[in-house]
C-alpha positions as CSV (number, residue, x, y, z in Angstrom):
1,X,-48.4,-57.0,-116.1
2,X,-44.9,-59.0,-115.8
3,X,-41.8,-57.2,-116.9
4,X,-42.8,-57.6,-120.6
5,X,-39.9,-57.7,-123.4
6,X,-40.6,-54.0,-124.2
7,X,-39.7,-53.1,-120.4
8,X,-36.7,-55.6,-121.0
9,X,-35.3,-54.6,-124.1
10,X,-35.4,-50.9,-122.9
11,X,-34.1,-52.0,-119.0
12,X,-31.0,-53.5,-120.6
13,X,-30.3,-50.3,-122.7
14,X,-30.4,-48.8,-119.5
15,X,-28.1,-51.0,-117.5
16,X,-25.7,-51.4,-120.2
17,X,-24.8,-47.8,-120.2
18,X,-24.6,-47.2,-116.8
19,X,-22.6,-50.4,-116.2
20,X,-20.1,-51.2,-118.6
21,X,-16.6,-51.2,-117.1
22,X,-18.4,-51.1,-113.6
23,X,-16.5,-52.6,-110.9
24,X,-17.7,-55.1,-108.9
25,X,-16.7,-54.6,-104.9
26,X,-19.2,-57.2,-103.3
27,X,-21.9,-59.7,-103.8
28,X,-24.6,-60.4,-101.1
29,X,-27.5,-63.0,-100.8
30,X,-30.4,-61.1,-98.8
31,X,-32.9,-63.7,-99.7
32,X,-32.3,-67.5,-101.7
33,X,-33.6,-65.5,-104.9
34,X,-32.3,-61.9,-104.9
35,X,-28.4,-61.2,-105.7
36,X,-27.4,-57.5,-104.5
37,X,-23.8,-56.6,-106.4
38,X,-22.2,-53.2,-105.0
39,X,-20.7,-51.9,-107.9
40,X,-18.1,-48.9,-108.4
41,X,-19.7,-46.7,-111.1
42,X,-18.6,-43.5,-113.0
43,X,-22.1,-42.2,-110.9
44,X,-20.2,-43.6,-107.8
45,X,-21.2,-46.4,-105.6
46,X,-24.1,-48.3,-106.0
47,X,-26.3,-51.5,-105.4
48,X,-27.6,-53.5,-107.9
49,X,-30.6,-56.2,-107.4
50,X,-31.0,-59.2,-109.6
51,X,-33.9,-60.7,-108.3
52,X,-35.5,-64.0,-109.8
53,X,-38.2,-63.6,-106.8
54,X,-41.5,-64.0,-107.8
55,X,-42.9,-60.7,-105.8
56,X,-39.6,-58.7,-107.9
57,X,-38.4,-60.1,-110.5
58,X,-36.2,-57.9,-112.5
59,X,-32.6,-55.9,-112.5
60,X,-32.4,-52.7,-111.1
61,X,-30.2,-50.2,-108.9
62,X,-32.3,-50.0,-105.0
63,X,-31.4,-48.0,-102.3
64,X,-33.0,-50.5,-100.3
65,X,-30.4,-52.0,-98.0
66,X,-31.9,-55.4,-97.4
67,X,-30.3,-57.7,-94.2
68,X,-28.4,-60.3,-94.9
69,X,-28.9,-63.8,-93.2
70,X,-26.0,-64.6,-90.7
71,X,-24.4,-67.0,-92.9
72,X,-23.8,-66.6,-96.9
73,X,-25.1,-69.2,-98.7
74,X,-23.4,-71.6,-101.1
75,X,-24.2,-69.8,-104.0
76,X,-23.2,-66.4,-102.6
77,X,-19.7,-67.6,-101.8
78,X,-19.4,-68.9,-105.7
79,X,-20.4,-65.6,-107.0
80,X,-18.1,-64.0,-105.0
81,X,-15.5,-66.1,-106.2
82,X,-16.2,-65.6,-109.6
83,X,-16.9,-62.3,-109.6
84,X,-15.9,-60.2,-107.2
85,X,-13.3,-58.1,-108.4
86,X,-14.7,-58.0,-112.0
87,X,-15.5,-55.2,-114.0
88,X,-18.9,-55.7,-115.7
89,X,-18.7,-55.6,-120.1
90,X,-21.6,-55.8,-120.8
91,X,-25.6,-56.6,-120.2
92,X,-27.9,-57.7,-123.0
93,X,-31.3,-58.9,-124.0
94,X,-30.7,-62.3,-126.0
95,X,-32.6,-62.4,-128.9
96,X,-36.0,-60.4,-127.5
97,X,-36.5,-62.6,-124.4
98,X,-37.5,-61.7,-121.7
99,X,-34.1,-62.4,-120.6
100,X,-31.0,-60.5,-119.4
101,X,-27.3,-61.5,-119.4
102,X,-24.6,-59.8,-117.6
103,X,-21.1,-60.4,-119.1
104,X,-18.2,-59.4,-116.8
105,X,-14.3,-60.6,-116.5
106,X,-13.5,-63.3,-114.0
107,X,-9.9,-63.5,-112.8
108,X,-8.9,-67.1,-111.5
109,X,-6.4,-67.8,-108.5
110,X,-3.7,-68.1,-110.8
111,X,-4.4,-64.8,-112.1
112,X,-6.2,-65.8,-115.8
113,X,-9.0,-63.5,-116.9
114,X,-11.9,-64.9,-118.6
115,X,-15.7,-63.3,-120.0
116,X,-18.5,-65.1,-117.9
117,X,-22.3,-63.7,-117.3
118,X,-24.7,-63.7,-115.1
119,X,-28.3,-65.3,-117.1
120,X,-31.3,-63.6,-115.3
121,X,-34.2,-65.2,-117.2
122,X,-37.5,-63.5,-116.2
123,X,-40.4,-66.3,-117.6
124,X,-43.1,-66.0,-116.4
125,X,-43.3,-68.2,-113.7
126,X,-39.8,-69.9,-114.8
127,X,-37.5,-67.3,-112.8
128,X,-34.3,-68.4,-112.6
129,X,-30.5,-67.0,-112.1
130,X,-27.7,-68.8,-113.6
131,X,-23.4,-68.0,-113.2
132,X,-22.1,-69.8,-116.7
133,X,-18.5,-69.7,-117.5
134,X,-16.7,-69.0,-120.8
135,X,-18.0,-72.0,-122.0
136,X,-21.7,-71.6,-120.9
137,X,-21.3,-74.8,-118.9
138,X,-23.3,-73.6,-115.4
139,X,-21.4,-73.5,-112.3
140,X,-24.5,-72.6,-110.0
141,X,-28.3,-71.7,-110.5
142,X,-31.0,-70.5,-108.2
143,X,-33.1,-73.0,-109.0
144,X,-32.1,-76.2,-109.9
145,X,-33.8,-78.0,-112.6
146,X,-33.3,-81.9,-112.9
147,X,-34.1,-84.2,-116.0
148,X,-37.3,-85.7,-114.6
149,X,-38.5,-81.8,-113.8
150,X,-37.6,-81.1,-117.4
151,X,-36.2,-83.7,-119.9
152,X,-35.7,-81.0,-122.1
153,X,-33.8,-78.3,-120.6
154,X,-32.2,-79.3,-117.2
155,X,-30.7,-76.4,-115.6
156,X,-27.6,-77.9,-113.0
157,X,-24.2,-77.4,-112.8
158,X,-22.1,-79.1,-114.6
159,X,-24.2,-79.1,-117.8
160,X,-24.1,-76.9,-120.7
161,X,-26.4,-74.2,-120.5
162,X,-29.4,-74.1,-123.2
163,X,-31.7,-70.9,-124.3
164,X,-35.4,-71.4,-123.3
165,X,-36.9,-73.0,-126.8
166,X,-37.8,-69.9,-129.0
167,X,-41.9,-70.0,-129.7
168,X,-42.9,-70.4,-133.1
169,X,-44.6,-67.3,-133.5
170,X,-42.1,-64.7,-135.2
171,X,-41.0,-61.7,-132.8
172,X,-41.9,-58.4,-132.6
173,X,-38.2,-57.1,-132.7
174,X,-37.9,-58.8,-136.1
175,X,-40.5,-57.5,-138.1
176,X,-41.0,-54.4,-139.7
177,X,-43.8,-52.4,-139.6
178,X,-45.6,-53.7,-142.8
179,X,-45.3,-57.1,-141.2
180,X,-46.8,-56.1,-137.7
181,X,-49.7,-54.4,-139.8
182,X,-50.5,-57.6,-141.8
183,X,-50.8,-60.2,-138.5
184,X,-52.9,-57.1,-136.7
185,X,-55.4,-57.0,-139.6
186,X,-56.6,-60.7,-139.4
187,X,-55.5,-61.7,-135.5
188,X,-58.3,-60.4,-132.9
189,X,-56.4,-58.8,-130.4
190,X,-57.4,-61.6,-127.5
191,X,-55.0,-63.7,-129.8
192,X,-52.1,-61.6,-131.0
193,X,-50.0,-62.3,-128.0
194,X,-49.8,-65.7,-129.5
195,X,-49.4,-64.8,-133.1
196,X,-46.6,-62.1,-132.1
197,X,-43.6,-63.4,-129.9
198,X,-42.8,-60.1,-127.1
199,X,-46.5,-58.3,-127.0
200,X,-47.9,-59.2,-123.7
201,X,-51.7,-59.6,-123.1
202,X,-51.8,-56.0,-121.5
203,X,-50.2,-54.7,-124.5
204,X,-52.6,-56.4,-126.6
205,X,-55.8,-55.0,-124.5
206,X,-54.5,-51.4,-124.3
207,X,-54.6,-51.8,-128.6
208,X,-57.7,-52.5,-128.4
209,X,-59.0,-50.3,-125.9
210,X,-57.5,-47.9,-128.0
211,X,-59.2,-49.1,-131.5
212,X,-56.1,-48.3,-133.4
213,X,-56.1,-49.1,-137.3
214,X,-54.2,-51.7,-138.0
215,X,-50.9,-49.4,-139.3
216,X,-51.7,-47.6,-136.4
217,X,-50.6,-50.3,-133.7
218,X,-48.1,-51.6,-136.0
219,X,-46.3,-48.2,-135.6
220,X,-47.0,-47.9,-132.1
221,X,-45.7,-52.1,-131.3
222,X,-42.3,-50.8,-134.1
223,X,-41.2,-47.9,-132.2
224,X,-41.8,-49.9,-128.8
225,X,-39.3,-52.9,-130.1
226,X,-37.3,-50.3,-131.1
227,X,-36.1,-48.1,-128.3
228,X,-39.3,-46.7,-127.8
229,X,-40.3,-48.1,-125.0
230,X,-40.8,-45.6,-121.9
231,X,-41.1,-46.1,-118.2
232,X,-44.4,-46.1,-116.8
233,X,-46.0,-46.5,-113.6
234,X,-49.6,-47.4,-113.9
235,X,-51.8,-46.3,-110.9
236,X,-55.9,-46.9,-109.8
237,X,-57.9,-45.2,-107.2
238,X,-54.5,-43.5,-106.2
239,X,-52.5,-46.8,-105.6
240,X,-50.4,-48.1,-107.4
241,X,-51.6,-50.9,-109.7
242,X,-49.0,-52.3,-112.7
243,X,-45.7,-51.1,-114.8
244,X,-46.2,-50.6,-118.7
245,X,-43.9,-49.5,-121.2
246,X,-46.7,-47.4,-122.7
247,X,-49.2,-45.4,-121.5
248,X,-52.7,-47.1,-120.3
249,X,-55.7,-45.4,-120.8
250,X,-58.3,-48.1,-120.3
251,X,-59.2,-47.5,-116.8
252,X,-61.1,-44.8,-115.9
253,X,-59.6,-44.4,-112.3
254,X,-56.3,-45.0,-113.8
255,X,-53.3,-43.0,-114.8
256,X,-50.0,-43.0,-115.5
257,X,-46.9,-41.8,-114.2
258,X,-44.1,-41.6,-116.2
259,X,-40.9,-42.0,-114.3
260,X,-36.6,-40.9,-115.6
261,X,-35.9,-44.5,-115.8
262,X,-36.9,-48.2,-115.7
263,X,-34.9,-48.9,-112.6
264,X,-36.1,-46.5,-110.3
265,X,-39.5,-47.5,-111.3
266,X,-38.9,-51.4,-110.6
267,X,-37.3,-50.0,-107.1
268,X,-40.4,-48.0,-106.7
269,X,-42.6,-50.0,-107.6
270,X,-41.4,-53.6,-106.1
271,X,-40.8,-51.7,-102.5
272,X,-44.0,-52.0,-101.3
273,X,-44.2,-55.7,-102.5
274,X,-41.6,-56.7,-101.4
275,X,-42.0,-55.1,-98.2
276,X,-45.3,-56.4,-97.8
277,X,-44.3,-60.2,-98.6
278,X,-41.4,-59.6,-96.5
279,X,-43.6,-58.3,-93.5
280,X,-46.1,-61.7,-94.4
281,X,-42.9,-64.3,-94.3
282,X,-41.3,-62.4,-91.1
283,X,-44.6,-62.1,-89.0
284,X,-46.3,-65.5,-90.0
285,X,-44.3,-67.7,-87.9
286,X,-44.6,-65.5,-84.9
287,X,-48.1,-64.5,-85.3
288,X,-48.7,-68.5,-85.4
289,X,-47.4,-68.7,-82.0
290,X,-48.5,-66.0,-80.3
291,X,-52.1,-67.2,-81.7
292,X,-51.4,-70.5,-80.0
293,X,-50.0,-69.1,-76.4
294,X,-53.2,-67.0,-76.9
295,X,-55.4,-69.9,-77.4
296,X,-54.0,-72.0,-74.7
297,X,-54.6,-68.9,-72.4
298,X,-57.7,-68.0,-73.4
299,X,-58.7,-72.2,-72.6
300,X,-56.9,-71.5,-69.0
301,X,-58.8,-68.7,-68.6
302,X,-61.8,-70.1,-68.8
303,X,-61.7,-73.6,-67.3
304,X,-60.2,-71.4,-64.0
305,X,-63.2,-69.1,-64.4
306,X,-65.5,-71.8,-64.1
307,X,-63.4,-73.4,-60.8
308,X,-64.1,-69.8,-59.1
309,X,-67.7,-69.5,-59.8
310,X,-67.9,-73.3,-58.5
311,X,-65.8,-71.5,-55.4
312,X,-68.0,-68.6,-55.1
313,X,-71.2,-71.0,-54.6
314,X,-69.3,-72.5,-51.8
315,X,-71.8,-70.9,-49.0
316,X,-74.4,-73.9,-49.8
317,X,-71.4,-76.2,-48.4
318,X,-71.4,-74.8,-45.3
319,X,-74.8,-74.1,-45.1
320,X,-76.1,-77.6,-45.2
321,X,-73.2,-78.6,-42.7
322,X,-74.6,-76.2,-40.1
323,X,-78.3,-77.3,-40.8
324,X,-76.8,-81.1,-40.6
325,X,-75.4,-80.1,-37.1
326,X,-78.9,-78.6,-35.8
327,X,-81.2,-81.4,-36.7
328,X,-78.1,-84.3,-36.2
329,X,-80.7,-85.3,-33.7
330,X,-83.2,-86.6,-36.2
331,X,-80.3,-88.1,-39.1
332,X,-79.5,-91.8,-38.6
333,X,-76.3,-93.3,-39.2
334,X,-76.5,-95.1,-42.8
335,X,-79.1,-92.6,-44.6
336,X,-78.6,-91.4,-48.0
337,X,-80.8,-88.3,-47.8
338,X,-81.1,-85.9,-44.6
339,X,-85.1,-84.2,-44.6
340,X,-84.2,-81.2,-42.3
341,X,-85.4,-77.6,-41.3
342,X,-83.5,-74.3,-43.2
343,X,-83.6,-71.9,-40.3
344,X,-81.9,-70.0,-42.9
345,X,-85.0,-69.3,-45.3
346,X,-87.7,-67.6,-44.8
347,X,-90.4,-69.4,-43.8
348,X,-88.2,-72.5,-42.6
349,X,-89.4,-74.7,-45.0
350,X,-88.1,-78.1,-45.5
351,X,-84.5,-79.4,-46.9
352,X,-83.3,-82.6,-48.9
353,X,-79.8,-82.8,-48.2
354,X,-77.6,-86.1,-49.7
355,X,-75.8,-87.9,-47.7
356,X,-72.8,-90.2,-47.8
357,X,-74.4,-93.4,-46.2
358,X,-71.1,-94.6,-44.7
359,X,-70.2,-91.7,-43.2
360,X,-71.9,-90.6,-39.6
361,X,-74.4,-87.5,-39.9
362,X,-71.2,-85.5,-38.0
363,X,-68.6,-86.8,-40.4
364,X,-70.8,-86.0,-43.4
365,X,-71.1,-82.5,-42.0
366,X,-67.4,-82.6,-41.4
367,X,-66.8,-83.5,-44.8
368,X,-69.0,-80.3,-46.6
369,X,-66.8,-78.3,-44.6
370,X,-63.5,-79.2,-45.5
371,X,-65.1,-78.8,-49.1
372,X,-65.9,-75.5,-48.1
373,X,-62.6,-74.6,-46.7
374,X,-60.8,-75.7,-50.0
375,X,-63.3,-73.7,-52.2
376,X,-62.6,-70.4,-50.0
377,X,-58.6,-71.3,-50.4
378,X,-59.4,-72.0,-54.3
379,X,-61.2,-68.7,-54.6
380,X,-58.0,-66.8,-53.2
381,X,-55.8,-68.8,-55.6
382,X,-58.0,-68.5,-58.6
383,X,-58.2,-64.8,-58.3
384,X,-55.2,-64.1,-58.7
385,X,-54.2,-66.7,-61.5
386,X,-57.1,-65.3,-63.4
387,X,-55.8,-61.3,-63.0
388,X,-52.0,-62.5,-63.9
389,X,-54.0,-64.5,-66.4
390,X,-56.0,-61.9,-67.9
391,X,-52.5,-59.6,-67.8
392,X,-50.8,-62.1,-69.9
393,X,-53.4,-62.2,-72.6
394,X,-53.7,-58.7,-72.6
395,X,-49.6,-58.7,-73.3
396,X,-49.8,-60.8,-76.1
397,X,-52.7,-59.1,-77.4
398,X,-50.3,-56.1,-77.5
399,X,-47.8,-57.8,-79.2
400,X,-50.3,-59.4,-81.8
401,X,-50.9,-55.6,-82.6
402,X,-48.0,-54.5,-82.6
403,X,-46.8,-57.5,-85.7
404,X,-50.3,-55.6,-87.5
405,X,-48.6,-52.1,-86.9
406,X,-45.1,-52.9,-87.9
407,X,-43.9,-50.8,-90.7
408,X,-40.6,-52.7,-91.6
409,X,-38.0,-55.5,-90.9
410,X,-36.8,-53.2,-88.0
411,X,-40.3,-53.3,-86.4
412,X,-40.4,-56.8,-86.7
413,X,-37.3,-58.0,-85.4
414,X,-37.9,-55.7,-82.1
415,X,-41.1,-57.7,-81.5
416,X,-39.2,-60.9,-82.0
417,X,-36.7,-60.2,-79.5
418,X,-39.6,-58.9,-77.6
419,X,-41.4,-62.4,-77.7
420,X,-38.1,-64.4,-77.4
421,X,-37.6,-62.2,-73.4
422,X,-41.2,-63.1,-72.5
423,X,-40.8,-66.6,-73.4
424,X,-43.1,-67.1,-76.1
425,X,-39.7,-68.0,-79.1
426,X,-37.0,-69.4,-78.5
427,X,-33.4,-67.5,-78.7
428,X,-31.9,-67.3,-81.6
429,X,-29.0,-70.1,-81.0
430,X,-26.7,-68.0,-84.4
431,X,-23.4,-67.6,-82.8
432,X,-22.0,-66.1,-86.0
433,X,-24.8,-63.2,-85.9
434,X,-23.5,-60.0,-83.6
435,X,-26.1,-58.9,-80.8
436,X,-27.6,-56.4,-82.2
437,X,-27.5,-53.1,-80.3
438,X,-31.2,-51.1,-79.4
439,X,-33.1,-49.6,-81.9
440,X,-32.5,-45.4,-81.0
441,X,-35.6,-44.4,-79.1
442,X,-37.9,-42.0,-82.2
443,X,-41.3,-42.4,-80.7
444,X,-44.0,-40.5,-83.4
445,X,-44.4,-36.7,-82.9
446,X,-47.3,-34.4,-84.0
447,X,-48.7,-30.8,-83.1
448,X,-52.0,-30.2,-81.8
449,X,-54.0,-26.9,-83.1
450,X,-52.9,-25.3,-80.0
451,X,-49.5,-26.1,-80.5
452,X,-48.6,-29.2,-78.1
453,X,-46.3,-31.5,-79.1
454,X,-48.0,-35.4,-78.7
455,X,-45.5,-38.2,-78.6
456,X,-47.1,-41.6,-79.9
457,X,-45.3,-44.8,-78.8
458,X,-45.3,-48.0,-81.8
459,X,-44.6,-50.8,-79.5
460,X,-44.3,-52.1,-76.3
461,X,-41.1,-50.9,-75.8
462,X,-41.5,-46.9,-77.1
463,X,-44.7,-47.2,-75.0
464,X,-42.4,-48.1,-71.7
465,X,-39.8,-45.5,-72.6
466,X,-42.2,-43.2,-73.6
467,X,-44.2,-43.2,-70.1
468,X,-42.4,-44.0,-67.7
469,X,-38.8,-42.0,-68.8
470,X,-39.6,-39.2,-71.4
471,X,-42.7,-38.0,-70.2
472,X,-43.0,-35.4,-67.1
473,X,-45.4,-35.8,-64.5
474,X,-47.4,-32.7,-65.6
475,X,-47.7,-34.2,-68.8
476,X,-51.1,-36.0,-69.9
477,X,-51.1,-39.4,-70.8
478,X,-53.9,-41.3,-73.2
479,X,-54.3,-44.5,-74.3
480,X,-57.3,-46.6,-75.3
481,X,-59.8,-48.4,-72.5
482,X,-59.0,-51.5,-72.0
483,X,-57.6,-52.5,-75.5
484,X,-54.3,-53.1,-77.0
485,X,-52.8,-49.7,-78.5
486,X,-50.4,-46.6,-78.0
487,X,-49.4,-44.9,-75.6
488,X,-49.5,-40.7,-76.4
489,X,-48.3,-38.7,-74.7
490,X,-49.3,-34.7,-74.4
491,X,-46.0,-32.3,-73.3
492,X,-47.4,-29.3,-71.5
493,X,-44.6,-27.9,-70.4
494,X,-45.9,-25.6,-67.7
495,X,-49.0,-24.8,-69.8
496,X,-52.7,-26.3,-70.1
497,X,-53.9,-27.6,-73.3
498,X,-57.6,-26.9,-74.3
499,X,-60.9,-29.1,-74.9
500,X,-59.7,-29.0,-78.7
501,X,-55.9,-30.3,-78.0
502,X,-57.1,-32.5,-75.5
503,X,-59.9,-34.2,-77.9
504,X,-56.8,-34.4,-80.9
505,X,-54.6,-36.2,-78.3
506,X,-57.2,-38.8,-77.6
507,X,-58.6,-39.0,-81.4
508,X,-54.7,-40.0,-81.8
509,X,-54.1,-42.6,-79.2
510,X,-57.9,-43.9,-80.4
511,X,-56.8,-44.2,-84.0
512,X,-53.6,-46.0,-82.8
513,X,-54.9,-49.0,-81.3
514,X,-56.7,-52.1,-81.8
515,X,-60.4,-50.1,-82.2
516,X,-59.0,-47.7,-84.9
517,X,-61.4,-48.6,-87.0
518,X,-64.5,-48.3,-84.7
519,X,-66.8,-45.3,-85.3
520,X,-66.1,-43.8,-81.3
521,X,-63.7,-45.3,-79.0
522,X,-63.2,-44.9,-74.8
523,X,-60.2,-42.9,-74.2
524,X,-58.7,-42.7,-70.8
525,X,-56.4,-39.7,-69.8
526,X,-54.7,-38.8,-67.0
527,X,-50.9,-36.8,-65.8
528,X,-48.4,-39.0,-66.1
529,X,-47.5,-38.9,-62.4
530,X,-50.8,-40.9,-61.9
531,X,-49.4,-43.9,-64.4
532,X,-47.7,-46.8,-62.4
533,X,-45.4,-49.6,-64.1
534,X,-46.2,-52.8,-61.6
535,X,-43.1,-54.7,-60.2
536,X,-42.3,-57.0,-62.8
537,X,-44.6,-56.1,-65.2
538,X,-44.2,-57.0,-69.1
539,X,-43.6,-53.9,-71.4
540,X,-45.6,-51.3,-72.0
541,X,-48.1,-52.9,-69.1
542,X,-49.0,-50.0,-66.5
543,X,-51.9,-49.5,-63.9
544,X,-53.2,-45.8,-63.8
545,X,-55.1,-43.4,-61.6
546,X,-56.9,-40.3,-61.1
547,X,-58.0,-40.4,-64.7
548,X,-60.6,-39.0,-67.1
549,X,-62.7,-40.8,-70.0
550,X,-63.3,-39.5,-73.5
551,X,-65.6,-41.0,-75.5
552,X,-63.6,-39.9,-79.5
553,X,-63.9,-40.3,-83.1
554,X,-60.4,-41.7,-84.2
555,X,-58.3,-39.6,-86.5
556,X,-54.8,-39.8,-87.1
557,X,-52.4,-36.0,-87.3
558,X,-49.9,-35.2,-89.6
559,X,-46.5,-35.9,-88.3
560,X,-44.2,-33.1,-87.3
């Protein structure tokens, strides 16, 4: 369900007496379509969101506190110049839309007040913000709408600002409930979000699930266009599912929660969303590159795996230059093919061997082992490309897990800067932005039944500061065979944990790392005096000794 004009018409109910005379201190752009006013409130300070975004759309008071990009954008710097400063008068639903204005005063540089508003219009898929003056005449818009988009209603500045063009259909906030009970008793429900302007579709089905009598659900859509309209947040199989301004009851794993107002119940509701679009847009672009270094590795890799097994075969080289050498006595000068003894098999049988016809039988011989001596040299060299190699893919694989574990923007932007040090972005070139400083160091903590704390790294680098500078070399460290995943870390202090804390330990750093899912995953464990960082070694990459498997269900702990 969208925000439907019963959620509307009671939100800006809501928001008009909280706001009015409200003070607006600042005006920030966290995203192209979301507006975040601070305003000064008889509550006290707090931050509005006007979002014409299609994973939020709405107005509400968060306590998210979104980052803003390094530069304002156009519009911001207009709003702020038109309204910062203001005190807001008033905020409205025109006519039942599922619109909302703000009205606030405007004070010019030559110290003039004038009423403009804020138009928030909330469509459907036609989301738009608009700043209109006195006049209506639109000085900026989210969207801009030109006359070949629309011929009808262009939305750009400069032009005269037009309401959306009213559906036939008479609106539920104009008709009483004799009215309402008449169009229910011959419309099917499927079709009376057409033949009533303001009842949404999943209005419309909870009526019918309900099989009200026709006076019945003309009371119940009155008293909704009339202040009746409550807050609720609809949930299925213990998530949460949709927002209604009435109680559903057609699900049978549904209920719903009824929350003190509509704006904590958009904030509620639209933080996960937004998170999770947020996470999506953030990680795509770097998920797309690591997935292409990874490729291009994983292509290395393999052509240079085939070059060494080529290498390791290189013994029939020098094998049929020493047989060449003992039966030079029977090889012409000119032959293509050499018929000779292998001393070297059992039974001596006999050997083709081809030949390069204008080379002598000695300088065909001294040819196979140059070949040879090139192949050993290639083995060397290949053997060590293919270990730093197989380190590197194993580093991005970490940091392709790591974008998967990421709970917020902070996550994220760690494993940007993380990429950007390795190589795999570039900088940021943003002179304007201010370094940002390190992330405080809050690895995960838990208890085991026996009472030891575990510490649980989240990226690379908790996992380096977690091993190789918080924990004490009498401490156990676990961490999944072989696969990407974190690093856990069991503090003894002085005492021994137990079969049972040891197992919880590596059921933690098992269900933390890129087999979480898997029905029984390898678990190596060892004291953290036996885990080595390598000299130049990316993040979180360590060699380890002296250590134990556990083969371990994974199962997360509750957190301390």
């Amino acid at each position: 369900m969208s925000l439907d004009s019963f959620m509307i018409h009671g939100l800006a109910r809501e928001l008009d007496q909280r706001l009015g005379g409200a003070r607006i201190d600042k005006i920030f752009m966290p995203r192209p379509a979301e507006v975040v006013l601070a305003v000064r409130t008889e509550q006290g300070n707090q931050r509005l969101m006007l979002s014409c975004g299609g994973t939020n759309p709405g107005a509400y008071f968060t306590s998210l506190r979104p980052e803003n990009p390094p530069a304002p954008p156009m519009l911001c710097m207009l709003l702020r110049k038109h309204m910062q400063g203001g005190r807001i008068l008033r905020v409205e639903q025109p006519e039942g839309e599922r619109m909302l204005t703000l009205s606030f005063t405007s004070t010019d540089e030559l110290g003039r007040q004038s009423e403009k508003k804020l138009v928030l219009e909330l469509l459907g898929k036609h989301l738009n913000l608009l700043l209109l003056d006195e006049a209506d005449i639109i000085f900026g818009c989210v969207k801009k709408i030109d006359y070949d988009m629309s011929p009808a209603r262009a939305l750009l500045p400069g032009l005269k600002y037009r309401m959306p063009e009213a559906p036939e259909a008479p609106s539920v906030f104009g008709l009483s409930e004799d009215a309402l009970s008449r169009i229910i008793g011959q419309t099917p429900w499927i079709d009376l979000p057409q033949a009533v302007a303001g009842v949404s579709p999943a209005v419309a089905r909870e009526l019918e699930a309900r099989a009200l009598a026709p006076a019945e659900a003309a009371f119940l859509l009155y008293d909704l266009a009339h202040g009746g309209a409550r807050p609720f947040l609809v949930r299925r199989g213990g998530e949460d599912f949709d927002i209604s301004p009435l109680p559903i009851t057609r699900f049978e794993d549904g209920e719903s929660v009824l929350y003190p107002d509509f704006s904590s119940l958009l904030d509620d509701f639209y933080r996960a969303r937004r998170g999770a679009e947020l996470k999506k847009n953030l990680t795509a672009s770097l998920k797309k590159t690591l997935d292409n270094h990874k490729n291009r590795l994983e292509r290395k890799l393999g052509k240079q795996r085939q070059e060494l097994l080529t290498a390791q075969n290189r013994e029939d080289m020098k094998k049929k230059a020493d047989l060449i050498n003992a039966n030079i006595y029977a090889i012409r000068s000119g032959d293509d093919k050499a018929v000779v003894t292998d001393y070297f098999a059992e039974g001596m049988p006999q050997l083709t061997i081809t030949l390069d016809p204008d080379l002598s039988p000695q300088q065909n011989a001294q040819l196979l082992y140059k070949r040879y001596a090139r192949l050993k040299n290639a083995e060397l060299a290949l053997t060590g490309q293919i270990e730093a190699g197989e380190n590197e893919l194993q580093y991005i694989e970490s940091l392709l897990y790591g974008l998967e574990l990421a709970a917020d923007e902070k996550d994220i932007r760690e494993l940007e800067q993380e990429a950007a040090a390795a190589g795999y972005t570039k900088k940021s070139q943003s002179k304007k932005k201010k370094p940002e400083k390190a992330a405080a160091f809050a690895p995960k903590r838990y208890v085991t039944s026996g009472c030891f704390t575990l510490l649980r790294g989240r990226n690379n680098r908790e996992n380096d500061q977690l091993t190789m500078r918080t924990a004490k070399g009498g401490d156990l460290w676990f961490h999944a065979r072989n696969i990407p995943g974190s690093h856990v870390i069991l503090v003894t202090e002085g005492r021994e944990p137990d079969v049972r804390d040891l197992e919880e330990a590596a059921a933690l750093a098992a269900r933390w790392s890129k087999a979480g899912n898997s029905p029984r995953v390898a678990v190596d464990y060892t004291r953290a005096k036996h885990v080595k960082k390598p000299q130049g070694a990316r993040a979180g990459m360590v060699n380890y000794f002296e250590f134990k498997t556990m083969l371990i269900e994974p199962r997360d702990l509750e957190q301390n």
